[in-house]
C-alpha positions, 0 to 999 in steps of 0.5 A: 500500500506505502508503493501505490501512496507514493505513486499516486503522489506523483500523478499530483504533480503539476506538469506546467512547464509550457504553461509557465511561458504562456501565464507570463506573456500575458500580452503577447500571442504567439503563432497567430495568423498574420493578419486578423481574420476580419481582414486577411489570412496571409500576406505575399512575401517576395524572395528577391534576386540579388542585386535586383531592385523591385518596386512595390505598391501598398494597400490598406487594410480593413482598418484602413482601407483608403490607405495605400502606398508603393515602395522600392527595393534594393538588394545589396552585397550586405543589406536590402534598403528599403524606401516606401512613402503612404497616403491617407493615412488615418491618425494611429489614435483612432486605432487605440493607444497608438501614436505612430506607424511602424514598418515591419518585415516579417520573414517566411517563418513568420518573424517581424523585425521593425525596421522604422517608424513611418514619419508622418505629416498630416495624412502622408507618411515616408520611411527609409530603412535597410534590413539584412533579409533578402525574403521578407514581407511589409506590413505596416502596424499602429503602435504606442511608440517607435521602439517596439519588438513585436507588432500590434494586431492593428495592420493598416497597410500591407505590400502587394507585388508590383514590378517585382525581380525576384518569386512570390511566397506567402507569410500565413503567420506570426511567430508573436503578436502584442495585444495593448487592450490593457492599455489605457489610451491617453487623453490629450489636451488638444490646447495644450500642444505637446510633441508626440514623443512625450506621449510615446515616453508615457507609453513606453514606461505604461508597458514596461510597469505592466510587465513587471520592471518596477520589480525585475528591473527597477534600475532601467525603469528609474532611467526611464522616469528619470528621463521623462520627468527631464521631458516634462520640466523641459516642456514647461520651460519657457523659453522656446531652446528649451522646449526643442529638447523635449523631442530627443529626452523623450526618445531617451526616455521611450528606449529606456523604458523598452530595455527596461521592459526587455530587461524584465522579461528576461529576469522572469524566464530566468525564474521561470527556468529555476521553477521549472529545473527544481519541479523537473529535479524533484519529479526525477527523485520521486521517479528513483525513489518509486524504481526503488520501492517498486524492487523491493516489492518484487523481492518481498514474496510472490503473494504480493503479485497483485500488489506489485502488478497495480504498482507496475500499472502505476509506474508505467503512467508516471512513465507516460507523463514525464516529459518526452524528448519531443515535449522537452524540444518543443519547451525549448523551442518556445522559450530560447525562440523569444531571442534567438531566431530558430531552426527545428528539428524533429530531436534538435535545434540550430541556434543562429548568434548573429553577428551584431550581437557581438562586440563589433570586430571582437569575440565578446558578447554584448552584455544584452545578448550575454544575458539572454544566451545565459538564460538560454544556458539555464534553460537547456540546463533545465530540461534534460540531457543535451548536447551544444555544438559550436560552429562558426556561421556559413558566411555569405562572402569568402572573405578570410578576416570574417570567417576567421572571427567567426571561427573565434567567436565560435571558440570563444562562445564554446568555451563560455558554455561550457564553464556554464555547466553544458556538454559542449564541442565543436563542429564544422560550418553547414548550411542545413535549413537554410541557416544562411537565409534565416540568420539575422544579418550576414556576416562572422556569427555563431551557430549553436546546433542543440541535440536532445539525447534524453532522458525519454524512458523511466530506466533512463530518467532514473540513472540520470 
């Protein structure tokens, strides 16, 4: 009776990896279509010839409908420059908490990376941006300020083919999409004329107090109060030098409170990752010690066959509902995806660290990208048995300096994780799964290809 106790103690405990993610992105939706259904199911992408330029046309969508535009298309040796221009634009205040428009390019694996806000002069508005992606398509979103990571719900305008050198793909959906409904829009006194900016600075640190910085990272959320208070004593001078300055503190102010958000959010999944490594070490002692009981059982005598058999019964459940390799990928996949860009496989990841997330020329990480590669670390650490190899990123020149950096980086970042506690080695370049297309800028990067080798069976999980 003492087995069947403790085994059905373990049937009580939460499996809520996964679920953790999801309770702490309150506001972020993840795998949504591309646009709302009330307005599109897809949007056509181009994948551009090199050294090609291309002209596009814009239209609006159901929030905008007489919106449109047109853009051209330049692909470069190292970047794509992109210059669009729009008309009939509708104020981004009439969507919600909104004070600008941003332009988004979205790759085929559904990954939006905002590339500049739309400078807007009445109803017309014009951009000029560069992207390292040669495949990619437009949409243009409402949003509360300029600094955003993840688009809106609220597309107004997305680009369609017009004089295009290159072929045609489909976008279906996003890997992550914000929702603002719990952002309360602002009331401004239409007497009281005030820059844009200071709007989007009282926005910014809105959301970043929503997502916890005032706890997580107070630090980074003073710099932004700090900065926006500068602002507003700056507004209310009354000399007229004085109030030019208030546009550039308020940006100061609008950037800081998004690294604060940023910041906050990779704190909680490092607690998330604590919680889940200590739920997962806890369920692999109960398993041991249940493997145990469960010998004993066998050894005490044969008149205990229907006992041992309810227990055997028992056990194999337990063994149904530990995490599988594939469960374990999947968790992985959605959490180190919120940083790094992903290629999946059915049991390993390729990780690619572009090469802007290093010190320019230099082998050292920067601090932002340090941090989330740590808590990456944490969370392969966390999930099971893995295996990280290191290998420089397949560079899109021959060029001999960056491939040698690359090769540096490589080492250099190998040696790191490892001092962190992964089973690490290195290997050689490979272009499997479009890694070059799908890194985020060309150049001397990182790739990290993460093989999950177990545990998945109950004899393995309790030797581990």
């Amino acid at each position: 009776m003492g087995c069947r106790l403790q085994l059905s103690a373990v049937l009580t405990i939460s499996f809520a990896l996964a679920a953790s993610a999801a309770v702490h992105a309150q506001q972020i939706e993840q795998g949504v279509a591309i646009v709302s259904e009330a307005i599109a199911s897809r949007v056509d992408g181009f994948s551009y010839n090199p050294g090609s330029s291309s002209d596009l046309k814009f239209r609006g969508s159901a929030l905008s409908q007489l919106a449109e535009g047109t853009a051209k298309v330049h692909i470069g040796d190292e970047v794509t420059e992109i210059s669009a221009r729009f008309e009939h634009l509708p104020q981004p205040s009439s969507f919600g908490p909104f004070t600008v428009y941003v332009l988004w390019v979205v790759t085929p694996e559904g990954r939006a990376y905002n590339i500049g806000a739309i400078n807007v002069d009445g109803d017309k508005g014009k951009v000029a941006a560069t992207t390292p992606f040669s495949s990619f398509a437009l949409i243009a979103t409402a949003e509360p300020h300029f600094a955003v990571s993840v688009p809106s719900k609220y597309i107004v305008l997305q680009n369609v083919a017009g004089k295009v050198q290159g072929t045609q793909l489909v976008v279906t959906s996003l890997a992550a999409r914000s929702d603002y409904k719990g952002l309360k829009p602002l009331i401004v006194d239409p007497k009281r004329k005030e820059p844009l900016e200071l709007t989007m600075a009282r926005y910014a640190i809105s959301i970043a107090e929503a997502a916890g910085a005032g706890e997580l990272a107070p630090k980074a959320l003073d710099v932004a109060r700090s900065a926006l208070k500068d602002a507003e004593t700056a507004q209310n001078a009354k000399s007229s030098s004085g109030r030019a300055q208030v546009p550039a503190i308020a940006r100061e102010a609008v950037q800081a409170a998004e690294d604060a958000r940023a910041v906050a959010e990779t704190r909680r999944a490092g607690a998330d990752v604590a919680r889940m490594k200590l739920e997962i070490s806890e369920r692999d002692a109960k398993l041991v010690e249940l493997q145990g009981q469960l010998d004993k059982a066998k050894q005490a005598a044969a008149a205990q066959t229907a006992e041992i058999a309810a227990a055997n019964a028992q056990l194999k459940n337990v063994q149904q509902r530990m995490p599988s390799a594939g469960n374990r990928l999947q968790l992985a996949n959605e959490l180190l995806g919120r940083w790094l860009v992903l290629d999946s496989g059915e049991t390993s990841l390729t990780a690619h660290v572009q090469s802007d997330a290093f010190v320019k020329g230099k082998t050292e990480l920067l601090p932002a990208t340090r941090d989330r590669l740590g808590t990456a670390a944490g969370i392969l650490v966390g999930i099971g048995s893995v295996t990280v190899t290191v290998t420089p990123a397949l560079q899109l020149s021959e060029d001999v300096r960056q491939l040698g950096l690359s090769q540096q980086r490589a080492r250099s970042l190998m040696e790191w994780l490892a001092s962190l506690g992964l089973k690490v080695n290195a290997g050689v370049p490979s272009d499997s799964g479009g890694a070059v297309e799908k890194a985020v800028a060309p150049g001397p990067g990182v790739d990290l290809l993460i093989i999950f080798d177990g545990p998945t069976a109950v004899g393995d999980a309790a030797k581990t």
